[in-house]
C-alpha positions as CSV (number, residue, x, y, z in Angstrom):
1,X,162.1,-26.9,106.5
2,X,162.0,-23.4,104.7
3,X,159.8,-21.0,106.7
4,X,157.3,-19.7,104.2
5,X,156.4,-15.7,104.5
6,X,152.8,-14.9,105.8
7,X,150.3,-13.3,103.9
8,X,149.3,-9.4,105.3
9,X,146.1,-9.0,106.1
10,X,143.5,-8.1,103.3
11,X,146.1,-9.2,100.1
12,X,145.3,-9.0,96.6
13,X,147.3,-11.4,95.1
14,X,149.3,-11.0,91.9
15,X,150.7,-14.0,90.2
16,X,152.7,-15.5,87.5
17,X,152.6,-18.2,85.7
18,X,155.3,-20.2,83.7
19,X,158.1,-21.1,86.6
20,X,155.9,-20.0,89.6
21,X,152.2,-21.6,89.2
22,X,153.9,-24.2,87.3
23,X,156.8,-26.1,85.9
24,X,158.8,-24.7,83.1
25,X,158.5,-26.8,80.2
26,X,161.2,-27.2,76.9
27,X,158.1,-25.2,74.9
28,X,155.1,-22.9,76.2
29,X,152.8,-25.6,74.8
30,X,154.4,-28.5,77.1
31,X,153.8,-26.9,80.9
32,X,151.6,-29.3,82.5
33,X,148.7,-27.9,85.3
34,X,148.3,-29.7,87.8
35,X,144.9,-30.7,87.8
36,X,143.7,-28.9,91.4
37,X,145.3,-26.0,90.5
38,X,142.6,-24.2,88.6
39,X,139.9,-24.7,91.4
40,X,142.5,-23.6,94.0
41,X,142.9,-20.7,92.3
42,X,139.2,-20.2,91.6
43,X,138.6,-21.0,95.9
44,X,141.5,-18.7,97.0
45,X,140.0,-16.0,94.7
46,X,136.7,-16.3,96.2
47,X,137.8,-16.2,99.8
48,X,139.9,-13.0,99.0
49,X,136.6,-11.2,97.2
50,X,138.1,-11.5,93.7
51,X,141.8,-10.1,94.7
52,X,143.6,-12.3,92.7
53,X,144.7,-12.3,89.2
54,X,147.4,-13.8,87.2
55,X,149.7,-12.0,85.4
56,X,151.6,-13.8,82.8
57,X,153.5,-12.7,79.7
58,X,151.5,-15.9,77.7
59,X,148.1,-14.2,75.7
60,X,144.8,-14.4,77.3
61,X,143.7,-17.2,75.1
62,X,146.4,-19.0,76.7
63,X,145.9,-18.8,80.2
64,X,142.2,-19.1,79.4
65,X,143.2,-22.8,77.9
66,X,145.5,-24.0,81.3
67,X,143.6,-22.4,83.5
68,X,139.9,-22.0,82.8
69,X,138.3,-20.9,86.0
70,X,136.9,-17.4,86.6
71,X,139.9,-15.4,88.1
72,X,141.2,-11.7,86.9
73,X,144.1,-12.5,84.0
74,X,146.4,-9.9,82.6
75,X,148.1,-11.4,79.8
76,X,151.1,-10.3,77.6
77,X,152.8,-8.0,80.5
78,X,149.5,-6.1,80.7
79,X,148.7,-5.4,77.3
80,X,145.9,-7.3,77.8
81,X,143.6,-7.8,80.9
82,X,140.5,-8.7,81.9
83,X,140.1,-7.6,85.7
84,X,137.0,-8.9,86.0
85,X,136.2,-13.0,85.4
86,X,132.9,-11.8,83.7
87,X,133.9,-8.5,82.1
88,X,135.4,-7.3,79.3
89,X,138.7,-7.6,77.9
90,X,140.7,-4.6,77.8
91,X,143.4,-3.5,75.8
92,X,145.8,0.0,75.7
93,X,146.5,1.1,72.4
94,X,149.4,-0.1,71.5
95,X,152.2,-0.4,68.2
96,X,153.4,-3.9,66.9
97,X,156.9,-4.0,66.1
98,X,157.6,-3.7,62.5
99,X,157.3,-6.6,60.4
100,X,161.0,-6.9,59.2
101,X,162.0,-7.2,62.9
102,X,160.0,-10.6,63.1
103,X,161.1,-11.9,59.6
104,X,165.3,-11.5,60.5
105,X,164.3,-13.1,64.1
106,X,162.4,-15.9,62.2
107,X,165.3,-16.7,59.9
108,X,167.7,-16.7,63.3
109,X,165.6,-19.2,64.3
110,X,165.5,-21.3,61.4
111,X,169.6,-21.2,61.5
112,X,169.4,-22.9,65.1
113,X,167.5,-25.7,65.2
114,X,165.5,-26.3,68.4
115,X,165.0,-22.4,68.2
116,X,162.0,-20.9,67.7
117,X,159.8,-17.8,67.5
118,X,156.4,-17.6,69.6
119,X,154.4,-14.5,68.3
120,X,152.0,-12.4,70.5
121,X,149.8,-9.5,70.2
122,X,152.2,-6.9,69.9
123,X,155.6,-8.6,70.1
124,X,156.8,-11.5,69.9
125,X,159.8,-14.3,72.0
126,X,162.7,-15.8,70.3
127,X,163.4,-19.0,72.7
128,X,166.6,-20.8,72.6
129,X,166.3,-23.5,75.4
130,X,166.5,-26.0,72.8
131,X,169.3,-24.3,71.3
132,X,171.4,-22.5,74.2
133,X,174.3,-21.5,71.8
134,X,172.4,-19.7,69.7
135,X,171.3,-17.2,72.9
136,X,174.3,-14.4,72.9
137,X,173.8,-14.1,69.6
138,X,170.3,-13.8,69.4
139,X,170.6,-10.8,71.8
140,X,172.8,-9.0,70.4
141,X,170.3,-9.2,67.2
142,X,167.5,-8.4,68.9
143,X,169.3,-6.0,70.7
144,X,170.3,-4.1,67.5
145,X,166.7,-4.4,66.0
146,X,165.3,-2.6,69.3
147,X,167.2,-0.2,69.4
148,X,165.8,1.2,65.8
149,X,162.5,2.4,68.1
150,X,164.1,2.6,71.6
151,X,161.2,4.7,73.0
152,X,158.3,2.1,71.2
153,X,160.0,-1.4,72.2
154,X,161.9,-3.2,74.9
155,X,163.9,-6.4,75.0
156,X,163.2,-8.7,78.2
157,X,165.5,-11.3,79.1
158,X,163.2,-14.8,80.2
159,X,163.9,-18.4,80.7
160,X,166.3,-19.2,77.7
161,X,164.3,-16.9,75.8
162,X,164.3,-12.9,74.8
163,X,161.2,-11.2,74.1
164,X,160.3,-7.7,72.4
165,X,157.6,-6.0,74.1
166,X,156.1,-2.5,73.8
167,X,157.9,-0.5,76.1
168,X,154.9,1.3,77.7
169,X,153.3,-1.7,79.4
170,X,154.8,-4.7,82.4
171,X,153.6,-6.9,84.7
172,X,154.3,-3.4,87.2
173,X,151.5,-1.7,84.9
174,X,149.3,-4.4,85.4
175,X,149.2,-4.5,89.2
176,X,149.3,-0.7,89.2
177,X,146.1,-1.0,86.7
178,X,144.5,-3.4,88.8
179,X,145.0,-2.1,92.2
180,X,143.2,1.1,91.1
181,X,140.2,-0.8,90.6
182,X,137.8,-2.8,92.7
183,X,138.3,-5.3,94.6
184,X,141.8,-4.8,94.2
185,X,141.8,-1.1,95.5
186,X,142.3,-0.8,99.0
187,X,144.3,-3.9,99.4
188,X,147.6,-5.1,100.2
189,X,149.7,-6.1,96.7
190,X,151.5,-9.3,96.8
191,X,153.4,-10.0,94.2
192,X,155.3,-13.3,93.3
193,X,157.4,-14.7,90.4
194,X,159.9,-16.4,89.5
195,X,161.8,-14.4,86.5
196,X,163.2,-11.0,85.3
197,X,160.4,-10.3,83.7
198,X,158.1,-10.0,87.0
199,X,160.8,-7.4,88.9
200,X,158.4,-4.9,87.7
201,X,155.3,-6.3,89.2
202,X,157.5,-6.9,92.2
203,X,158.5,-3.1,92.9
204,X,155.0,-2.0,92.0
205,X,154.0,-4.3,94.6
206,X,156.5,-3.3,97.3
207,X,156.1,0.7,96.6
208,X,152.4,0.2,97.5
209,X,153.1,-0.8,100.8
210,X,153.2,-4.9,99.8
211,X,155.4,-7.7,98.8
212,X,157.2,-8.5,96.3
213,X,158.3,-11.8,96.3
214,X,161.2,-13.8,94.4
215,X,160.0,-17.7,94.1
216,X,163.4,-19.2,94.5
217,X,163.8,-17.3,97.3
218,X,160.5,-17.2,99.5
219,X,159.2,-20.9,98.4
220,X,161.8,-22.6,96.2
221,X,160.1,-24.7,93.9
222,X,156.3,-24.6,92.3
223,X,155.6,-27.6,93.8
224,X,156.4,-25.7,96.9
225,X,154.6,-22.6,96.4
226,X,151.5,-24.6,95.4
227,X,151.8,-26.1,98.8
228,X,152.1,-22.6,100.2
229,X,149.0,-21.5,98.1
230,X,146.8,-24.6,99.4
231,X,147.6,-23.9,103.2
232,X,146.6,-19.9,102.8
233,X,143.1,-21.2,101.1
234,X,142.8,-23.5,104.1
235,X,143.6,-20.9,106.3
236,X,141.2,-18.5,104.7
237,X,138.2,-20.8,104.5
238,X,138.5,-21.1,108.7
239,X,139.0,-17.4,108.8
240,X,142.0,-17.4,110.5
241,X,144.1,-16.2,107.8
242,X,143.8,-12.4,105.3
């Protein structure tokens, strides 16, 4: 039996979504929720006075649809929050990347069936899980097209998939943003995820004095970790737990 790691006393939780929360699925459109996930969430939240938030490269409108309780959501690696259930969304200013970028990485696509391209606010993802030969190659394009504005834009490595990002916003700026602010502020940061992409909400995490925690390594599986999340709620509603 894996021994699960124990939550510090008075954590703000920080967590992702696709491959942690839940399953991976062939498209973003396909994960299925479990259907007492939402009001765990929503309880654990509660019991921890609002400290937890997901944080999610999917839009806002996204996490809204699979998980529509009133938690804190940051969506698109932080370029888009909302830290408070009932408040306002907010938004940095940030640049799209250039049109022509997302026309050459839409005809990629359309040269690989089973690829596709899955636009967001300010960026957009080529995925190839459907298509896994077309992945070096779609790198090294995107690779090439970043590099045009290497101060403006990033390229993240994900699950089968490469995504262009602005550069001046990640999941780390997102916990950093949200642990400034109450009922964050003051807390413990625990971070967990499953993917490259969350390393940066990890470090934040751990350079604040918290955790920063690798799924595969800590839990193992969703499934798992959804187990893990529904013990600490239990824990937290007898008051014997952060």
């Amino acid at each position: 039996m894996q021994d699960f790691p124990t939550a510090p006393a008075q954590a703000a939780l920080f967590l992702d979504f696709d491959g942690t929360l839940v399953e991976i699925a062939e498209r973003p459109d396909a994960v299925v929720v479990p259907p007492d996930l939402p009001s765990l969430l929503e309880r654990l939240s509660a019991h921890l006075g609002g400290a937890l938030a997901i944080v999610s490269g999917r839009p806002l409108l996204e996490l809204d649809h699979f998980l529509p309780v009133a938690i804190a959501k940051a969506g698109n690696h932080g370029a888009v929050l909302r830290p408070l259930p009932d408040g306002p969304v907010e938004q940095p200013a940030l640049a799209s990347p250039p049109a022509a970028w997302r026309a050459k990485a839409g005809a990629f696509a359309e040269a690989f069936p089973g690829a596709f391209i899955e636009d967001k606010a300010h960026g957009f993802v080529l995925h190839f899980r459907q298509a896994p030969e077309a992945g070096p190659e779609a790198g090294m394009l995107l690779t090439s097209l970043v590099s045009e504005a290497p101060d403006d834009f990033a390229l993240m490595p994900a699950h089968m998939a490469w995504e262009v990002t602005p550069r001046s916003v990640s999941k780390g700026t997102a916990v950093a943003y949200l642990m400034s602010r109450s009922p964050f502020a003051g807390r413990v940061p625990v971070f967990i995820g499953d993917d490259v992409t969350d390393e940066a909400g990890m470090a934040v995490a751990r350079e604040a004095g918290g955790l920063g925690l690798r799924l595969q390594d800590s839990f193992g599986t969703p499934g798992r970790f959804r187990d893990w999340l529904a013990v600490l709620e239990g824990q937290l509603a007898r008051g014997v737990a952060a």
